[in-house]
C-alpha positions as CSV (number, residue, x, y, z in Angstrom):
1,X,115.0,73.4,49.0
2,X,117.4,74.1,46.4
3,X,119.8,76.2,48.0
4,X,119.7,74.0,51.3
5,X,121.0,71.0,48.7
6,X,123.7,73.2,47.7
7,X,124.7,73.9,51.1
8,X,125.1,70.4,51.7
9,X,126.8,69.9,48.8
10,X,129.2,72.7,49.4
11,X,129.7,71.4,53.3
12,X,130.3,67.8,52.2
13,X,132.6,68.8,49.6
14,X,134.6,71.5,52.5
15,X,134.6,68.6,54.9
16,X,136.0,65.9,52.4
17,X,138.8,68.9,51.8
18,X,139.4,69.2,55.2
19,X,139.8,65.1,55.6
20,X,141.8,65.1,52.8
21,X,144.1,67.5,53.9
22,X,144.6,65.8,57.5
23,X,144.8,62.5,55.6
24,X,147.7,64.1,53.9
25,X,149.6,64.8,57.0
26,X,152.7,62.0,57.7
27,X,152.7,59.9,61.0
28,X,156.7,59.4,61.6
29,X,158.8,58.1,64.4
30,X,161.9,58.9,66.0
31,X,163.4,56.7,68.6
32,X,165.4,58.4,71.2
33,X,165.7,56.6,75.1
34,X,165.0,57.2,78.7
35,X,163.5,60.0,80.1
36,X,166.0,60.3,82.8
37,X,168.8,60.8,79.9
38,X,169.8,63.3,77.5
39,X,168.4,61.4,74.1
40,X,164.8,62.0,75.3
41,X,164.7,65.6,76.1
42,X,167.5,66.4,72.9
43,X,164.7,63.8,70.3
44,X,161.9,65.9,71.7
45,X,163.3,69.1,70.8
46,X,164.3,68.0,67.6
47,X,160.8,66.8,67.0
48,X,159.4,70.0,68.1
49,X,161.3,71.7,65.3
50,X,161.0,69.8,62.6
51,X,156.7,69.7,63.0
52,X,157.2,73.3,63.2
53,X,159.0,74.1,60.4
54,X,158.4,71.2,58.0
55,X,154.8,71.3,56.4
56,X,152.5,67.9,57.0
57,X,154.6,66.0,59.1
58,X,154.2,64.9,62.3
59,X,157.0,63.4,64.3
60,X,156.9,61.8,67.5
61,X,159.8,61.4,70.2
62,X,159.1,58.0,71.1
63,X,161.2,57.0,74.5
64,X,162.8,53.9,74.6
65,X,165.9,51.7,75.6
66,X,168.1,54.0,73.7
67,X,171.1,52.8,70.9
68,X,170.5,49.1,70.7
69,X,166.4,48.8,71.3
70,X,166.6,51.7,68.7
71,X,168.6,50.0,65.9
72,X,166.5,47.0,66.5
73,X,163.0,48.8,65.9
74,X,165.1,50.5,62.6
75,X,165.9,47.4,61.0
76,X,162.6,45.9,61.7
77,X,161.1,49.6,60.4
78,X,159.1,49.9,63.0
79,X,160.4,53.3,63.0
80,X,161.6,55.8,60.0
81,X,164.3,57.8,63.0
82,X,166.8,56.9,65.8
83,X,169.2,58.4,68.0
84,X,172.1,56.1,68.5
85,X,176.1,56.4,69.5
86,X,178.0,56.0,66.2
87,X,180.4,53.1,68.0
88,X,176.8,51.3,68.2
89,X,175.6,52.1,65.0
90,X,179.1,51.5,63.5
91,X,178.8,48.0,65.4
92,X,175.2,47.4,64.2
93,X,176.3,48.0,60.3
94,X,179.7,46.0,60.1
95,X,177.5,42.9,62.3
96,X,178.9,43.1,65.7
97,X,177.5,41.9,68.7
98,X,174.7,41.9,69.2
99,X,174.1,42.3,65.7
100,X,176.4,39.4,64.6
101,X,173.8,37.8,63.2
102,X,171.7,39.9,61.7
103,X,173.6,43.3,60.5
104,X,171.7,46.0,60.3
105,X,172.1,47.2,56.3
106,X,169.1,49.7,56.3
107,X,170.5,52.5,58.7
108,X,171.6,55.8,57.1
109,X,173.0,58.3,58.8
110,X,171.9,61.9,59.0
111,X,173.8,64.3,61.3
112,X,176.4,63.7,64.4
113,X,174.9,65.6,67.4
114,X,176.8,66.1,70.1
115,X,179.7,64.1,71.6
116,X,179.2,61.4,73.9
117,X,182.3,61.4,76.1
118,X,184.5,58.6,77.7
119,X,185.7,59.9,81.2
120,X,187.2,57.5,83.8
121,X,186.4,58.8,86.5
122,X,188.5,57.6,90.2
123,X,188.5,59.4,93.6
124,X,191.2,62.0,93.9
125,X,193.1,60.1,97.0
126,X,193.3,56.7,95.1
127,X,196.6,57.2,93.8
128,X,195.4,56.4,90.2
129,X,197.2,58.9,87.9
130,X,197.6,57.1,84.2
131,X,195.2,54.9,82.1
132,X,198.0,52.1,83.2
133,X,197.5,52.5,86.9
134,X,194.0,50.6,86.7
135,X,196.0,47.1,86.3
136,X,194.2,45.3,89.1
137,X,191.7,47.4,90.0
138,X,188.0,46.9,90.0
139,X,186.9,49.0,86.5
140,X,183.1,49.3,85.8
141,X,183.3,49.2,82.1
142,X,179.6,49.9,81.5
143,X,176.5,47.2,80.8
144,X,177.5,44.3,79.1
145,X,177.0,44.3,75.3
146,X,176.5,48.3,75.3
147,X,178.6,50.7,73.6
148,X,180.2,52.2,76.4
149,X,181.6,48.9,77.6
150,X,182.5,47.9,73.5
151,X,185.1,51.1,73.2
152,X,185.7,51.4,77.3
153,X,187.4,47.9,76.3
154,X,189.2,49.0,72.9
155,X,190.4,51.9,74.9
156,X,192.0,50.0,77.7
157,X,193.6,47.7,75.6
158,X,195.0,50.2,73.4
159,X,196.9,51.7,76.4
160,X,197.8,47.6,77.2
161,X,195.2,46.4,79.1
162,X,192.9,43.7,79.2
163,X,190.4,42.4,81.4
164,X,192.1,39.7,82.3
165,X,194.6,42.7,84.1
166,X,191.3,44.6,85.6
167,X,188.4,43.5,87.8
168,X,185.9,44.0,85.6
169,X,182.4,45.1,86.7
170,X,179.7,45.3,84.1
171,X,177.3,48.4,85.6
172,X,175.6,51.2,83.7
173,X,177.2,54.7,84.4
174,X,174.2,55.4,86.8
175,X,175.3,52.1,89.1
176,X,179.1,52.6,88.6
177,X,179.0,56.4,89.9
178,X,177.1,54.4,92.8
179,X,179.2,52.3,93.1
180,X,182.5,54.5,93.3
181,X,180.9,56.3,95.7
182,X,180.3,53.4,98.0
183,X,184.1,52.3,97.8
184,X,182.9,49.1,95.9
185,X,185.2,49.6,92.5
186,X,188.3,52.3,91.8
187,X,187.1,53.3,88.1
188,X,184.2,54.1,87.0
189,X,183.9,54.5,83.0
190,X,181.2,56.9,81.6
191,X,180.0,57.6,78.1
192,X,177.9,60.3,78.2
193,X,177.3,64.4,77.2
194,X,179.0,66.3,79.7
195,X,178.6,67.4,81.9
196,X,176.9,64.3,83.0
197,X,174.8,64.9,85.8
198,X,175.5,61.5,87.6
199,X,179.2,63.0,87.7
200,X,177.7,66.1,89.1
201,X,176.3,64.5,91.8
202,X,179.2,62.5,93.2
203,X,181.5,65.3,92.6
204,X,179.7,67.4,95.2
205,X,179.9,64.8,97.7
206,X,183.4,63.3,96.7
207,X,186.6,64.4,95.4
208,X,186.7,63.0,92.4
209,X,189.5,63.4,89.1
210,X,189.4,62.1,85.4
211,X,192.2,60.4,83.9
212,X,193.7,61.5,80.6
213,X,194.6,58.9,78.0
214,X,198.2,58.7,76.4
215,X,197.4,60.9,73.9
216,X,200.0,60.0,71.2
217,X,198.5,55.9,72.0
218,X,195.4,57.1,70.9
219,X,195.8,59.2,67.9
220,X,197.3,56.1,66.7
221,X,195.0,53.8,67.4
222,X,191.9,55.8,66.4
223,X,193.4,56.2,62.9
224,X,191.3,53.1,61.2
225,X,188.4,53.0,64.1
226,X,185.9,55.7,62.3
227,X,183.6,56.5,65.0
228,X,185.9,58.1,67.7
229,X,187.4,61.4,67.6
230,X,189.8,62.9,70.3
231,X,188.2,65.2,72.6
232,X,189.3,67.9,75.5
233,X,187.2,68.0,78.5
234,X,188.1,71.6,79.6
235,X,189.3,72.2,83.6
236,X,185.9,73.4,85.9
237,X,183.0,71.5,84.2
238,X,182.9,69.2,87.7
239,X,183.8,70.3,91.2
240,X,187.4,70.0,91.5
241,X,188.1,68.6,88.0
242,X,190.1,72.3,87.5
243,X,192.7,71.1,84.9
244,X,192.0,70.2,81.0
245,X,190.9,66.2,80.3
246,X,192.3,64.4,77.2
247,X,190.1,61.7,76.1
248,X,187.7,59.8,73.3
249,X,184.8,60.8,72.1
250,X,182.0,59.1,70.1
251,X,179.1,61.2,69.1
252,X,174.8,60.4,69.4
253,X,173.8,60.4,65.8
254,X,170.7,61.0,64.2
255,X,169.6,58.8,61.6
256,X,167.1,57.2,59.4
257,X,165.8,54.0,58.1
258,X,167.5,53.5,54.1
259,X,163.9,54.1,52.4
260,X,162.7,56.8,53.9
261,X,162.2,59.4,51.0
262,X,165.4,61.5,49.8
263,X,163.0,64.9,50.1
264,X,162.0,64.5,53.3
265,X,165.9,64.0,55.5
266,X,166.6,67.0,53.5
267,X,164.0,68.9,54.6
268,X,164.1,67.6,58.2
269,X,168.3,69.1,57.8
270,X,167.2,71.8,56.4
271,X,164.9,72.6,59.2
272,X,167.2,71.1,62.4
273,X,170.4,73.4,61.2
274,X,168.5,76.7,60.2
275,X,166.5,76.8,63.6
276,X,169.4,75.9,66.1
277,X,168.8,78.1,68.6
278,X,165.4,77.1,69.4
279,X,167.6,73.5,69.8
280,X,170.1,75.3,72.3
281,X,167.4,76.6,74.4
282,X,165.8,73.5,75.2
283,X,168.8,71.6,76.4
284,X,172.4,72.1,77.7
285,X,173.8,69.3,75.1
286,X,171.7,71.0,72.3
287,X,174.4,73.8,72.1
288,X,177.0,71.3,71.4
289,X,175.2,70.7,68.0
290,X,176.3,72.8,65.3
291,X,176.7,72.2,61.2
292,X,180.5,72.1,60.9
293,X,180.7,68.9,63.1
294,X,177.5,67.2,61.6
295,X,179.8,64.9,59.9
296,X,182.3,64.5,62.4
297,X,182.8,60.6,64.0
298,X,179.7,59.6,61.2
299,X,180.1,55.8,61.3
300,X,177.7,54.7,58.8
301,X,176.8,55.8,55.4
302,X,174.8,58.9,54.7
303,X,171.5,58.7,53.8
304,X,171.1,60.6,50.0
305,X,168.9,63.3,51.5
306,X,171.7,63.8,53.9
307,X,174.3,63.7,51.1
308,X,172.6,66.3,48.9
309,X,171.7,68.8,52.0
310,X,175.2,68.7,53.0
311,X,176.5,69.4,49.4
312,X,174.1,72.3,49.6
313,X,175.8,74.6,52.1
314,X,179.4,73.4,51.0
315,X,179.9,70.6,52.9
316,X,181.0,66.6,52.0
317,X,182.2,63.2,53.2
């Protein structure tokens, strides 16, 4: 009878190890966006690698409406991590619309991700050659309030247009390709990883070209705006497209809510640069993330864990 007590004993005390050992595994979020798009599959993987190599966490890629929706469910910390463009989160810090009246203060940023790019995209017989030749034309500029249509606007009116010179159509980069390719505007303006696969599509149906912007105009202008950077779309990434594209760029960051503990972004680092191959395999913009442009376009302040990982491998702000 005795040694059935102690068995007891012993498997009560093994289970209440066992519970206490799950209890002491962490529940965390990360916000991404649609499954159709590139935050989704890009969060998942990120996920995926940080519950692999970072003991007693567990991190789930949650999909949702993607910058905005996820800066919203940040400041009301209903979760710890986003993925957001850094014009957004810029927006979203310094109290921009939407955020004018509430600005987000508790974002931190983490790493820069891969470059989300702004290519303006017109059929190849419309005669449209400059940024300048889209006075008058019908422009999709992208959904209204988003951050594709914010800088789509800062861009054309740093090359002297306004809309009040356009025909401005407020569509999504899914509905403007459409809508190009049913003759309905001249312009469609994208601001997405490349290659986009909306682009793909219509440029194996159309002849389609990408606009440069005046590069000395820009390099100006981006001078005070911290969450662009000048980027080359090289010649062959879309049918047709066969000569280099100067344009903007403004990259998906990672990020995480202000009190989320110092120990644990570092770690999360830690494991997301050291294992970046397993992030290259599992989607095309995943090789565009590397640790020597973590920092680049970074809009908002760093979060300390971030600060102290990137001091660690010789690396500052």
């Amino acid at each position: 009878m005795r040694i059935k007590k102690s068995m007891v004993l012993f498997m009560a005390f093994m289970l209440l190890g066992v519970a206490a050992k799950v209890g002491a595994v962490e529940r965390l979020s990360l916000a991404t966006g649609g499954t159709a798009g590139t935050y989704y599959p890009i969060g998942s993987a990120i996920a995926s690698i940080v519950m692999k190599h970072v003991p007693d966490l567990e991190l789930t890629a949650e999909s949702t409406g993607a910058s905005v929706a996820n800066i919203r469910m940040l400041q009301s910390k209903r979760v710890e991590f986003i993925m957001a463009a850094s014009n957004t989160s810029w927006g979203a810090y310094q109290g921009h619309e939407p955020f004018k009246d509430a600005p987000v203060k508790n974002i931190r940023g983490m790493a820069s991700l891969y470059p989300e790019v702004f290519q303006f995209i017109v059929l190849e017989d419309s005669g449209l050659k400059t940024m300048r030749d889209l006075k008058g034309k019908r422009v999709a500029v992208g959904a209204p309030g988003s951050g594709t249509e914010r800088t789509a606007n800062m861009v054309l009116e740093a090359h002297g247009i306004t809309y009040d010179d356009i025909d401005e159509q407020f569509l999504n980069f899914g509905e403007a390709v459409t809508a190009l390719k049913d003759g309905l505007i001249d312009c469609a303006i994208v601001g997405s990883g490349i290659p986009t696969s909306a682009v793909v599509d219509a440029s194996a149906s159309l002849h389609v070209q990408l606009l440069s912007v005046d590069r000395d105009v820009m390099e100006k202008f981006l001078v005070d705006i911290p969450y662009l950077a000048m980027i080359v779309i090289p010649g062959g990434i879309y049918r047709g497209v066969d000569e280099d594209v100067v344009t903007v760029a403004s990259p998906a960051i990672l990020s995480a809510e202000a009190d989320v503990p110092d120990e644990l972004v570092f770690n999360i680092l830690k494991a997301l640069f050291g294992n970046l191959d397993e992030l290259s395999a599992s989607h095309a913009q995943g090789k565009m993330i590397r640790l020597e442009t973590a920092l680049n376009a970074m809009s908002i302040p760093l979060h300390p864990g971030a600060q102290r990982f990137y001091r660690s491998v010789g690396m500052s702000k």
